[in-house]
DRENMIPA-544025 format. One record per residue (C-alpha): residue number from 1; chain; x, y, z. Coordinates in Angstrom, 1 decimal. Example, Ala and Ser with C-alpha at 12.3 -4.5 7.8 and 13.67 -1.06 7.14 Angstrom:
// residues 2
(1; 'A'; (12.3; -4.5; 7.8));
(2; 'A'; (13.7; -1.1; 7.1));
***
This chain:
// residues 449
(1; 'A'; (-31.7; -2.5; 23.2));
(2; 'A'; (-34.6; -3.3; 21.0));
(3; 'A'; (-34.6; -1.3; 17.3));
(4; 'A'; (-38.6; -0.5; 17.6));
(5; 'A'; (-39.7; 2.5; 15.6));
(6; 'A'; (-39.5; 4.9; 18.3));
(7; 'A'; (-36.1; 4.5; 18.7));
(8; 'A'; (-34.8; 3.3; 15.9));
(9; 'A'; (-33.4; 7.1; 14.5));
(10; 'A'; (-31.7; 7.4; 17.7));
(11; 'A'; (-29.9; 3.6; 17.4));
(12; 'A'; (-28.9; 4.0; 13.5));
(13; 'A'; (-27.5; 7.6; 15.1));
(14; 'A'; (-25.9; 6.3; 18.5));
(15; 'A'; (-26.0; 2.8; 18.9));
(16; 'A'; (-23.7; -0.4; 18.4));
(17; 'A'; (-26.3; -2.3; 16.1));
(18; 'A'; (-25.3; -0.6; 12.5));
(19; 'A'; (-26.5; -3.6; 11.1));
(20; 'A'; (-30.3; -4.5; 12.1));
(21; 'A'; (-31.0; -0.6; 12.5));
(22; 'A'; (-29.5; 0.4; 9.1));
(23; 'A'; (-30.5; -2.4; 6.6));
(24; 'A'; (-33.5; -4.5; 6.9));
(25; 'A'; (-31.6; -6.6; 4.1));
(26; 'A'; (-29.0; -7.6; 6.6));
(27; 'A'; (-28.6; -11.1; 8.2));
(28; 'A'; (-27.7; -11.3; 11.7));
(29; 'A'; (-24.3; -11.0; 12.7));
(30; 'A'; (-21.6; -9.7; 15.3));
(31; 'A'; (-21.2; -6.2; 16.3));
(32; 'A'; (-17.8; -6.3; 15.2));
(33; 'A'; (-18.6; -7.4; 12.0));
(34; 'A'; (-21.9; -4.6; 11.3));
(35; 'A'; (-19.1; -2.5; 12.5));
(36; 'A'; (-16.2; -3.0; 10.3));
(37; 'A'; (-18.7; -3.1; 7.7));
(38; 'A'; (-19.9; 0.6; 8.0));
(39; 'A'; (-16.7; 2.0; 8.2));
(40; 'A'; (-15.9; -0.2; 4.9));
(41; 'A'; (-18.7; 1.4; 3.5));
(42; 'A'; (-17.3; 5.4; 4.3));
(43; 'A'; (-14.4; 4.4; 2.8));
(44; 'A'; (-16.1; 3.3; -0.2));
(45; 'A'; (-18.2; 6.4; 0.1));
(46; 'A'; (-14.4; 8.5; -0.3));
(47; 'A'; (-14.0; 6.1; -3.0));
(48; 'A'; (-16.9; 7.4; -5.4));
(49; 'A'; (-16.7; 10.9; -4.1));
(50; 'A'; (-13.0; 11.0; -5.7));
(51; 'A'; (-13.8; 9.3; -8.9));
(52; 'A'; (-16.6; 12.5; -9.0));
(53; 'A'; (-14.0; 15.0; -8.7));
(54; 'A'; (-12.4; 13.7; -12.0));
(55; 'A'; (-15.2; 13.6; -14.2));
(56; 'A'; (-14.6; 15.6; -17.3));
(57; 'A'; (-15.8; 19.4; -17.5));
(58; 'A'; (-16.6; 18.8; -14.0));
(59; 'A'; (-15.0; 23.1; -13.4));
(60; 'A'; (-17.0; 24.4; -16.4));
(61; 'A'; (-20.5; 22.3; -15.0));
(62; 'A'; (-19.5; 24.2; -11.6));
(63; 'A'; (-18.8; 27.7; -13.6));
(64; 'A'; (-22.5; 27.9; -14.7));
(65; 'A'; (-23.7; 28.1; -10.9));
(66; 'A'; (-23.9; 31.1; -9.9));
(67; 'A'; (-24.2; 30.4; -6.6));
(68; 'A'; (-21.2; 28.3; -6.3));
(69; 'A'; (-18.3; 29.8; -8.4));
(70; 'A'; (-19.1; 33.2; -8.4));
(71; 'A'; (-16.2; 36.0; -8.2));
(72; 'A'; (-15.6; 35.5; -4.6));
(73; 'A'; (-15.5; 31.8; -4.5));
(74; 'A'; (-14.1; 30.9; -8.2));
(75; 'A'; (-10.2; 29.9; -6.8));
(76; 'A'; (-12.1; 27.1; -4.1));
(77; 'A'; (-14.1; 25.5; -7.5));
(78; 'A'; (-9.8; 25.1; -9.1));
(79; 'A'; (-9.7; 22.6; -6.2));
(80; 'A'; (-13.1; 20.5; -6.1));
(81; 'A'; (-12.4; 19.5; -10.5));
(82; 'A'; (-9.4; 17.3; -11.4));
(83; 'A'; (-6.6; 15.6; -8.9));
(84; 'A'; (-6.7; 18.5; -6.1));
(85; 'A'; (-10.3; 17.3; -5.1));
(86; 'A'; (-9.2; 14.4; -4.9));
(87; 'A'; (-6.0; 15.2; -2.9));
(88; 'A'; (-8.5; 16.6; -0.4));
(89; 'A'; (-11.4; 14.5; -0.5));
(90; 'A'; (-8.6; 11.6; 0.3));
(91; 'A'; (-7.1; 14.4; 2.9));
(92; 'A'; (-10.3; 14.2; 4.9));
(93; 'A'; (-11.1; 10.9; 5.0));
(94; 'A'; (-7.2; 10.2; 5.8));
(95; 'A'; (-8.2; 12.4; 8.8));
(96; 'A'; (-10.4; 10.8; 10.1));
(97; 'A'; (-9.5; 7.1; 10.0));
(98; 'A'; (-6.2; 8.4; 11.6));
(99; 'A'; (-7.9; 9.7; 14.4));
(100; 'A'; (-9.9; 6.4; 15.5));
(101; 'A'; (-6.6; 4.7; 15.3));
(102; 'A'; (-5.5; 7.5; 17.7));
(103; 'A'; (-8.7; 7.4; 19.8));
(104; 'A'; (-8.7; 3.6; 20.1));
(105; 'A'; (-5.1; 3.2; 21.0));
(106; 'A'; (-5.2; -0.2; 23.3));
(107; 'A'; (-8.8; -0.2; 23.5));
(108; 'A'; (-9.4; -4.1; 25.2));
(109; 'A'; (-13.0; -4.7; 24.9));
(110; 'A'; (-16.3; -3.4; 24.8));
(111; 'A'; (-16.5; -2.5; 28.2));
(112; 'A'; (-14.1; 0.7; 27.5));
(113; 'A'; (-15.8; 3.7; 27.2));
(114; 'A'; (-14.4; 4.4; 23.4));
(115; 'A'; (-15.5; 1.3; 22.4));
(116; 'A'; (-19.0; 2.6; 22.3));
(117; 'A'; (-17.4; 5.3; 19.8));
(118; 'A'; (-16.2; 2.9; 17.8));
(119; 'A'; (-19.8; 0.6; 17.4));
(120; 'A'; (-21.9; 3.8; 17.5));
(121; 'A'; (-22.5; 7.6; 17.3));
(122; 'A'; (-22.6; 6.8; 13.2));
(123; 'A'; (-24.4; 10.0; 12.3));
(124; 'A'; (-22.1; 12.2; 14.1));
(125; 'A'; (-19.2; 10.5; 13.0));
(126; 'A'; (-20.8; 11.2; 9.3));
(127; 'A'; (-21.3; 14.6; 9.9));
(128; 'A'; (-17.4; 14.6; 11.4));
(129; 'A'; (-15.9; 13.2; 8.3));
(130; 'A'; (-18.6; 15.5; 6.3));
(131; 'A'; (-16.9; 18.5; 7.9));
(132; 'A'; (-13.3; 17.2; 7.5));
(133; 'A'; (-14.3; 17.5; 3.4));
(134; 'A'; (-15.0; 20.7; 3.9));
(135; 'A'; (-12.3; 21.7; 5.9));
(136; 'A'; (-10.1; 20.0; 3.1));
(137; 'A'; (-11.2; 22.5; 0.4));
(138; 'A'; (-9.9; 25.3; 2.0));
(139; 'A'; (-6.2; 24.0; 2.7));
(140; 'A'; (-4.6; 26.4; -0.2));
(141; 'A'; (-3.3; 25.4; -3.1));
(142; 'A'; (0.4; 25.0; -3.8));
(143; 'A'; (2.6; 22.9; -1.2));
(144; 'A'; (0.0; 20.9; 0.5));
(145; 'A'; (-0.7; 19.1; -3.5));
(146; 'A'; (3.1; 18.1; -3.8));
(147; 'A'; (3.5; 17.1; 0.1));
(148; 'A'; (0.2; 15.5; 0.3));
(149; 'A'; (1.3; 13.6; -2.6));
(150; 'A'; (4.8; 11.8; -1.3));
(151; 'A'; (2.3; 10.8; 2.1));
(152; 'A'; (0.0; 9.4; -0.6));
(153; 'A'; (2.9; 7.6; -2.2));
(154; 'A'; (4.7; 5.8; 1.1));
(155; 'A'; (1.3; 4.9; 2.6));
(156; 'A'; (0.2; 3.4; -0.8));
(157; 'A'; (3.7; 1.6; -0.7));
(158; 'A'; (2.5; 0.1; 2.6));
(159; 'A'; (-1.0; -0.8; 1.4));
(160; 'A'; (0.5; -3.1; -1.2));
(161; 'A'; (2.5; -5.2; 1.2));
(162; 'A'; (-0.3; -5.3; 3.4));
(163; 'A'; (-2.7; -6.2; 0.7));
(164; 'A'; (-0.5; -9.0; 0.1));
(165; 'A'; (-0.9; -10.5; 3.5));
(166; 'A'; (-4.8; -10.1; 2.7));
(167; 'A'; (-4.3; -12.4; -0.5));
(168; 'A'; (-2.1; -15.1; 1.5));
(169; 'A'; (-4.3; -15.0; 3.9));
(170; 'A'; (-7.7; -15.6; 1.7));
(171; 'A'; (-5.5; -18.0; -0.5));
(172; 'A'; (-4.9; -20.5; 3.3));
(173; 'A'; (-8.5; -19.7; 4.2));
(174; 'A'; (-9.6; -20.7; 0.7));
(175; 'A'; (-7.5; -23.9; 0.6));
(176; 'A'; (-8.2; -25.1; 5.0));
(177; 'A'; (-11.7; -24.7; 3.8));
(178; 'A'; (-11.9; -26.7; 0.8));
(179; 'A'; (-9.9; -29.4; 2.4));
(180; 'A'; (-11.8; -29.4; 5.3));
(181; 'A'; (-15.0; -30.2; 3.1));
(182; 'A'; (-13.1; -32.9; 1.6));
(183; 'A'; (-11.8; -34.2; 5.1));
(184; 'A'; (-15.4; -34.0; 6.4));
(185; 'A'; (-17.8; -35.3; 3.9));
(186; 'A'; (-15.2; -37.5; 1.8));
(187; 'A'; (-16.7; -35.5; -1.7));
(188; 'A'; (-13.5; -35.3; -3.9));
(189; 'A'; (-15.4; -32.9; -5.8));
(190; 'A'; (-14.1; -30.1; -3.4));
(191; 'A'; (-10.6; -31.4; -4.3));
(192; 'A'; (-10.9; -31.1; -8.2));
(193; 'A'; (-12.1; -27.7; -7.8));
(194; 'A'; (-8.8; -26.6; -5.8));
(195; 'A'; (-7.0; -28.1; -8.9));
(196; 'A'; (-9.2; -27.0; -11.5));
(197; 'A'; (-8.9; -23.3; -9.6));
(198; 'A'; (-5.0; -23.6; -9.1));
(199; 'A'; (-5.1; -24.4; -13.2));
(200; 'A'; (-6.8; -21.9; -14.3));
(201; 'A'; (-4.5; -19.6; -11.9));
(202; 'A'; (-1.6; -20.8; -13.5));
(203; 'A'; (-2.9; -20.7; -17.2));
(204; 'A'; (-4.0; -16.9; -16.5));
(205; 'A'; (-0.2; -16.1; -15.8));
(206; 'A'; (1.6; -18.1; -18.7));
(207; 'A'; (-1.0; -16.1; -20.6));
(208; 'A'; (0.0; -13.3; -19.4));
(209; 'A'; (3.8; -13.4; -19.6));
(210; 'A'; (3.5; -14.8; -23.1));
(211; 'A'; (2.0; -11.4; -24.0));
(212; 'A'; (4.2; -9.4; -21.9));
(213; 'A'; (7.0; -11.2; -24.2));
(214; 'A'; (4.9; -10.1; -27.6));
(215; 'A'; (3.8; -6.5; -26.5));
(216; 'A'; (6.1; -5.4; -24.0));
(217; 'A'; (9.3; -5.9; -25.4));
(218; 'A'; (10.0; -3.5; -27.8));
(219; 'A'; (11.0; -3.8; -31.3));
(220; 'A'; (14.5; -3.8; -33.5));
(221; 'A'; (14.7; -0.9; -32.6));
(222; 'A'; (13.7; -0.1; -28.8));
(223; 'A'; (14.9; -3.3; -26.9));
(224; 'A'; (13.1; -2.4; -23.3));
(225; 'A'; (15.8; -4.2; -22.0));
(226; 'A'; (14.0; -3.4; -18.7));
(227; 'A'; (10.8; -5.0; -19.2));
(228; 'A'; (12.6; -8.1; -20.3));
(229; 'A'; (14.5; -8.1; -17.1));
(230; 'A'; (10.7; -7.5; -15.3));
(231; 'A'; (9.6; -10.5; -17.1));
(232; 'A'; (11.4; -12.6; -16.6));
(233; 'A'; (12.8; -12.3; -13.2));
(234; 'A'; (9.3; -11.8; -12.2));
(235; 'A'; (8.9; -15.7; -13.8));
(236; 'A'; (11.8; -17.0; -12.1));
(237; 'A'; (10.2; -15.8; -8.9));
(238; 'A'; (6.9; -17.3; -9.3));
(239; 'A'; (8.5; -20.5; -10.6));
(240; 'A'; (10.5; -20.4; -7.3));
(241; 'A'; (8.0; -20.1; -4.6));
(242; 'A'; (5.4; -22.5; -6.6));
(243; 'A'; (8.6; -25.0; -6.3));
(244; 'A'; (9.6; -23.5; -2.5));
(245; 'A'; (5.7; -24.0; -1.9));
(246; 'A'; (6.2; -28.0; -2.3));
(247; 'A'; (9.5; -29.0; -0.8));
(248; 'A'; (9.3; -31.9; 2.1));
(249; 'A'; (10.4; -29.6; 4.8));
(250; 'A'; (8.0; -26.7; 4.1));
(251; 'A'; (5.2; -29.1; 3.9));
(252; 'A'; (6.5; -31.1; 6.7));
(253; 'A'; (5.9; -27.7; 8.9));
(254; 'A'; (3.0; -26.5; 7.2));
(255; 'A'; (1.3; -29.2; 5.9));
(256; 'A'; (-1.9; -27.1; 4.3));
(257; 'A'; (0.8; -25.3; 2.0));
(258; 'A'; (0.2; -26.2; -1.4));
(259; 'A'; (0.0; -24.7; -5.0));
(260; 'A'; (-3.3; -23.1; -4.6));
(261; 'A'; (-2.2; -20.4; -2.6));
(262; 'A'; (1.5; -20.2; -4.8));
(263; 'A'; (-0.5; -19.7; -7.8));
(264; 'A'; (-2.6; -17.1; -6.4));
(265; 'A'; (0.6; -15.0; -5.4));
(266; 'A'; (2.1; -15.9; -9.0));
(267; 'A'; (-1.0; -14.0; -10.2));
(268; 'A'; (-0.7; -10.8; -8.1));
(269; 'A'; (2.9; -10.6; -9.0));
(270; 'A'; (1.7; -11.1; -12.7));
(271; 'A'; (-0.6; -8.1; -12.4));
(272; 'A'; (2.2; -6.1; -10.5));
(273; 'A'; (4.9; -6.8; -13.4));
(274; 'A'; (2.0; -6.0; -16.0));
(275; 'A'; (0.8; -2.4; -13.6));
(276; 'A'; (4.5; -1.7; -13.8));
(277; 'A'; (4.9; -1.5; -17.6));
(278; 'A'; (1.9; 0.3; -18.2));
(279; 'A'; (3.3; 2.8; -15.8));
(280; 'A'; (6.5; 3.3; -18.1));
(281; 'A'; (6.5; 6.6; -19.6));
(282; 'A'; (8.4; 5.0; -23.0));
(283; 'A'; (5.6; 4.6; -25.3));
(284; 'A'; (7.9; 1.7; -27.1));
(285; 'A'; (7.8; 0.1; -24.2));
(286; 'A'; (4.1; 0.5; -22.9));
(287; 'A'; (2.0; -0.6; -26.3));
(288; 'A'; (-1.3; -0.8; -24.5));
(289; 'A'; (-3.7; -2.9; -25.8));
(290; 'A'; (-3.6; -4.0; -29.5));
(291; 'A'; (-6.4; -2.0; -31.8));
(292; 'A'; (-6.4; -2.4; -35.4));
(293; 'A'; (-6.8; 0.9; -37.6));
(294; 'A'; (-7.0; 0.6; -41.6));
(295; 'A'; (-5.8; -3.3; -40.7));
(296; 'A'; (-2.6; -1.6; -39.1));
(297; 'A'; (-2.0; -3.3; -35.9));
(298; 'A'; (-1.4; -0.8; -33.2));
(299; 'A'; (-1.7; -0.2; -29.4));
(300; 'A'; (-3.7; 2.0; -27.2));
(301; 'A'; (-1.8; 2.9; -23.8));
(302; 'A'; (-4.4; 4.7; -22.0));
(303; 'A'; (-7.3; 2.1; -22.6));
(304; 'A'; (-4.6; -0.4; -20.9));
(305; 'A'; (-3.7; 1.7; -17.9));
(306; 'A'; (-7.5; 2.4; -17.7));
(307; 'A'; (-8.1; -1.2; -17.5));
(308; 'A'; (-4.9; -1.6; -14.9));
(309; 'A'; (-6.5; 1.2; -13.1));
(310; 'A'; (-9.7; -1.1; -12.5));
(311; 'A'; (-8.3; -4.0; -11.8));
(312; 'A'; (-6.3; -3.0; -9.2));
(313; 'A'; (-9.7; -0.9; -7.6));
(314; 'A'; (-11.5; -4.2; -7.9));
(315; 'A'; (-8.5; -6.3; -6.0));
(316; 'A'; (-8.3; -3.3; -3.7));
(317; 'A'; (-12.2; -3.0; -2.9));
(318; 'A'; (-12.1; -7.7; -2.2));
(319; 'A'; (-9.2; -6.4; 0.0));
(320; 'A'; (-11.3; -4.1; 2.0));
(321; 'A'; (-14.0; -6.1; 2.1));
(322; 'A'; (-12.1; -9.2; 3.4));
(323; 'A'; (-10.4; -7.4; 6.1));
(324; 'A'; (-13.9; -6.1; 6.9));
(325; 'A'; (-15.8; -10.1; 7.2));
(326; 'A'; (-12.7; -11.4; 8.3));
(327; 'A'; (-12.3; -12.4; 12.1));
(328; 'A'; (-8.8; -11.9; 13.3));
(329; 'A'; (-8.1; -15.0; 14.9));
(330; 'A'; (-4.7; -17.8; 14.4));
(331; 'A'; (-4.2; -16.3; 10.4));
(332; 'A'; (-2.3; -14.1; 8.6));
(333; 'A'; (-4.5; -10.9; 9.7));
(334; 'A'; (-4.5; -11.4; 13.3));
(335; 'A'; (-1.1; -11.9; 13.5));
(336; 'A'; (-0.9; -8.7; 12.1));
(337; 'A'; (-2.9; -7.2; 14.1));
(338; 'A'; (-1.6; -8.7; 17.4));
(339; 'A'; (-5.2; -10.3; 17.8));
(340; 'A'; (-3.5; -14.3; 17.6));
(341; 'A'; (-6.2; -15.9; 20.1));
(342; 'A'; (-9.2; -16.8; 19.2));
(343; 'A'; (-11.3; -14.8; 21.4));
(344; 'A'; (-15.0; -16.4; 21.4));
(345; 'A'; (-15.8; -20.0; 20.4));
(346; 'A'; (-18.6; -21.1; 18.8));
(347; 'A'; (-20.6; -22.1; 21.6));
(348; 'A'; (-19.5; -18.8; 23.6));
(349; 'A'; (-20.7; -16.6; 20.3));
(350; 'A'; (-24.1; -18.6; 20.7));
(351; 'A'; (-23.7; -17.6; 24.6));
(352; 'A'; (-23.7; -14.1; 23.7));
(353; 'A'; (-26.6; -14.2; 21.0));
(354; 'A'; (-28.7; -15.3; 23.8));
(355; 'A'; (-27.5; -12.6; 26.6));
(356; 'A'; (-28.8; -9.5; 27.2));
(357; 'A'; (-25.9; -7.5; 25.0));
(358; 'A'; (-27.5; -8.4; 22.1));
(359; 'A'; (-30.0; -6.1; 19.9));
(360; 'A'; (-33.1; -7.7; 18.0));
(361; 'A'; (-35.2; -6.2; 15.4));
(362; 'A'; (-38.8; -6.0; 16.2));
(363; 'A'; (-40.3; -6.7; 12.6));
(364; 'A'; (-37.2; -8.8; 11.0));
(365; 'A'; (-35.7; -10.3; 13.6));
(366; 'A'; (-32.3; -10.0; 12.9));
(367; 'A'; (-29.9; -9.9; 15.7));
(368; 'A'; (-26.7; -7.9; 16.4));
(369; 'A'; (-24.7; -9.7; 19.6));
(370; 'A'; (-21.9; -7.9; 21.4));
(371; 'A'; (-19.0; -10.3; 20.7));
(372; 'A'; (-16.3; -8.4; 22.6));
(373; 'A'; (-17.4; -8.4; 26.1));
(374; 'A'; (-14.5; -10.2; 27.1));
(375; 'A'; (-12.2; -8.6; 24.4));
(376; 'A'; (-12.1; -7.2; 21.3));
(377; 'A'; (-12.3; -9.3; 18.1));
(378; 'A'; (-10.4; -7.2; 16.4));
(379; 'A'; (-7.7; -4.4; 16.9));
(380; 'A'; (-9.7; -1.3; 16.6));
(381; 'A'; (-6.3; 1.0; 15.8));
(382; 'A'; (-4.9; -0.9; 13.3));
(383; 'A'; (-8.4; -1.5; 11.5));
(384; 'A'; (-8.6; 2.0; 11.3));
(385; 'A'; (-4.5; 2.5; 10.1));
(386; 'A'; (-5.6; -0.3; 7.5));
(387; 'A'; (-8.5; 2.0; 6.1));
(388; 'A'; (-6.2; 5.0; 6.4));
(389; 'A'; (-3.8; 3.1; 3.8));
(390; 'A'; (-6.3; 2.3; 1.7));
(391; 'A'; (-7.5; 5.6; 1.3));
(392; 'A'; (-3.9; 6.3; 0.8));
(393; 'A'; (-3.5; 3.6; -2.2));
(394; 'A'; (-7.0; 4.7; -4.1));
(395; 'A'; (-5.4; 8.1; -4.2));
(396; 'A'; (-2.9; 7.5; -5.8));
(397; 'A'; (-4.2; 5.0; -8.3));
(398; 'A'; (-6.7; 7.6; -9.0));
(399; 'A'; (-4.2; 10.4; -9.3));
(400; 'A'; (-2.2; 7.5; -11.1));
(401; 'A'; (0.7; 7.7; -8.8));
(402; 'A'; (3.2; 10.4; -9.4));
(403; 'A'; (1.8; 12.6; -12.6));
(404; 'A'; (-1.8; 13.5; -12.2));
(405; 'A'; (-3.8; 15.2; -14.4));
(406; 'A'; (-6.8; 17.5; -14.0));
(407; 'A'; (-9.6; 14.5; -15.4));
(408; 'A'; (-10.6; 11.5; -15.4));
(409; 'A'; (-9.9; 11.2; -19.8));
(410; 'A'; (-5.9; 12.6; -19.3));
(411; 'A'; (-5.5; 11.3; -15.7));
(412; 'A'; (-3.9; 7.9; -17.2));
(413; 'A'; (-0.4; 9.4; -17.6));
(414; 'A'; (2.6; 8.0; -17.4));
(415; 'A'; (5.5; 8.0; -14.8));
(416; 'A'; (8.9; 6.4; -14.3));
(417; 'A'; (8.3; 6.7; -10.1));
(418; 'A'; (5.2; 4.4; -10.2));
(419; 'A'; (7.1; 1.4; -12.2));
(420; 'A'; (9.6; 1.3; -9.6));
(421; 'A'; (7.5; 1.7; -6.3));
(422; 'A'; (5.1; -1.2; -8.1));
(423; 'A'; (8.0; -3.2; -9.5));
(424; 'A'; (9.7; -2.7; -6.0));
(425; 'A'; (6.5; -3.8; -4.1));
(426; 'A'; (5.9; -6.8; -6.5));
(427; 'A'; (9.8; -8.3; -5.3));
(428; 'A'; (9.1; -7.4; -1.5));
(429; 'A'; (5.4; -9.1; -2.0));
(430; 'A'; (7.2; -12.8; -2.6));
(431; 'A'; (10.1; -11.9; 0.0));
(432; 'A'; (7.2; -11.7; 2.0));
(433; 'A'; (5.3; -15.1; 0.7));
(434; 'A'; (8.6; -17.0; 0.7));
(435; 'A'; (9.3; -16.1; 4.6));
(436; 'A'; (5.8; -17.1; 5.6));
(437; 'A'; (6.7; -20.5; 3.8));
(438; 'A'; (10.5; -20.7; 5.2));
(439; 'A'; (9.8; -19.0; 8.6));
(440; 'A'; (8.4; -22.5; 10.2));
(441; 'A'; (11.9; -24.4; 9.1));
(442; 'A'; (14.1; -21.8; 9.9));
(443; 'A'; (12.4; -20.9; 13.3));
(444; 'A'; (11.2; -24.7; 14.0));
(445; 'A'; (11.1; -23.8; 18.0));
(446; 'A'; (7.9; -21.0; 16.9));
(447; 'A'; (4.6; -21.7; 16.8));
(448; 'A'; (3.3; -20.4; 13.5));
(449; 'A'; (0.0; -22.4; 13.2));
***
């Protein structure tokens, strides 16, 4: 169906092609992709809307409308400032990713009826999730916070793992890619920059555990015996699977295992182990960063967990993004999804660019082609269970886990529950890596290319 003017409010509404109706700027791509991209971009939308509801004297800016927080209406502005809005702005959004996973249970391919709800009907599905944040605001205050909160907490638990399988699987993509350049034009510049890359990886985390051993260890007098446990067994484990990651047999059965993608885990479980102890509510034990006052060398806790804070929304945000571009196919994520095959070639996606299920942009002509006629390129229910996690895992790094606080300058608290579920994710994270590097010994009769 061709985006010309007359029509094109009523695609960007109801039609499958998000991306040459929306966004002149956009090249031409797969429905599935435009797709996943959109709803990447409403959960980014949930994103900012939260980090609204915690800017400071946000309340007292809504006090002086009249029309908002009058006499009748004051207990409903309580819940829009501080962790509450976020609670429900998460709530909503939450809501409605669940319910696509629901509604495109064992959806096969874009001949099923629902599939056209998942590439299309975007304005209603706006004005859906629009009316979920509404609806959100007028669950009352009380139980739904601390019940709402321990959901937020398990599903943020999951997120991590699953974020993990993201990182492996951008750390093989990374390195097939790179070797494949070397392979193919014989340039062994691509090779020195997986080394220079898997160096600097590795220097980032020595650098970091060499500080965690200055600042994070206490004194004479507080011996945080139990960030010196973090720190170092976190070592041993990244020492181990970078060793694990070069043994004959592992690379034997997978022969594209290297360092590169070792040293990239070893840096996630760096930032884990360093999250952790900027979680700990012992202010011995949690310096922050050091600030010098009157040439007194001193630390400052909340600018640290502020900076954690954004670190982990910037891995979280290449996360989403990746899942988003990412073609489930014979990696990591479609495995996870249960999408293993590879469902349209090359020469069949340039089949389907030239059939009639594609959609072409009069003035710019970019192209959208329907890449799931045969099947789906991507389960739809677990795409939608991933976003529902992630909207999961922002509110809680937002809320900063288990003790929130009303704004977004006393939100960086600390809490004893968030350095155990991160310190506890962090250990289950290289399980995880080291059984994607053992499976294909121990299970030699599996296919696990």
């Amino acid at each position: 169906m061709g985006c010309v003017i007359s029509l094109a409010g009523l695609a960007c509404c109801c039609g499958a092609a998000a991306c040459s109706c929306c966004c002149s700027a956009c090249p031409s791509c797969k429905n599935s992709t435009s797709t996943r991209l959109v709803y990447g971009f409403f959960l980014l939308l949930g994103a900012i809307t939260s980090c609204i509801m915690l800017i400071p004297g946000l309340r007292e800016k809504l006090s002086d409308l009249w029309f908002v927080c009058d006499d009748g209406r004051s207990e409903y502005c309580d819940l829009v400032a501080g962790y509450s809005g976020v609670y429900r702005v998460c709530f909503g959004l939450a809501c409605f990713f669940f319910l696509l996973a629901v509604i495109m249970l064992n959806t096969k391919s874009s001949g099923d009826p629902r599939s056209k709800i998942q590439n299309g009907f975007w304005f209603f599905k706006f004005l859906a999730l629009i009316g979920l944040w509404v609806g959100a605001f007028y669950i009352p205050s009380g139980d739904f916070e601390q019940v709402w909160r321990y959901f937020g907490l398990v599903g943020a638990f999951i997120f991590i793992l699953v974020q993990l399988v993201l990182i492996v699987d951008f750390a093989h993509t990374w390195n097939e890619k790179w070797v494949d350049k070397v392979e193919e034009t014989d340039n062994r510049g691509w090779y020195f920059g997986l080394l220079f890359f898997t160096i600097i990886n590795y220097a980032i985390c020595i650098t970091g555990i060499v500080l965690f051993y200055v600042y994070y260890i206490g004194d004479a007098v507080h011996s945080c015996s139990e960030n010196k446990f973090f720190i170092s067994f976190n070592m041993a484990l990244c020492i181990g699977i970078s060793i694990l990651a070069i043994l004959p047999k592992v690379q034997e059965a997978q022969p594209r295992s290297g360092l590169l993608q070792s040293s990239v885990i070893s840096l996630y479980v760096v930032y884990l182990t360093w999250s952790a102890m900027t979680s700990s509510p012992e202010k011995a034990c949690n310096p922050g960063f050091p600030t010098v006052n009157n040439g007194t060398l001193s630390g400052a806790t909340g600018s640290a967990v502020k900076a954690e804070s954004w670190i982990g929304f910037f891995i979280w945000f290449i996360s989403i993004v990746f899942a988003c571009m990412r073609t489930a196919s014979t990696n990591n994520v479609g495995k996870l999804t249960g999408n293993e095959k590879v469902l349209l070639s090359s020469d069949s996606s340039a089949n389907a660019k030239e059939s009639g299920g594609n959609s072409v942009d009069a003035e710019t002509g970019q192209t959208v082609w329907d890449d799931e006629e045969d099947a789906v390129a991507y389960s739809y229910s677990f795409f939608h269970l991933l976003l529902f996690l992630a909207t999961l895992y922002i509110m809680m790094t937002l809320t900063n886990w288990l003790k929130p606080s009303s704004s977004i300058d006393s939100q960086f608290t600390e809490s004893s529950g968030a350095v155990w579920v991160k310190i506890s994710s962090c250990w289950l994270c290289v399980l995880l890596y080291g059984w994607t590097l053992i499976a294909p010994v121990v299970l030699s009769e599996r296919d696990f290319t």
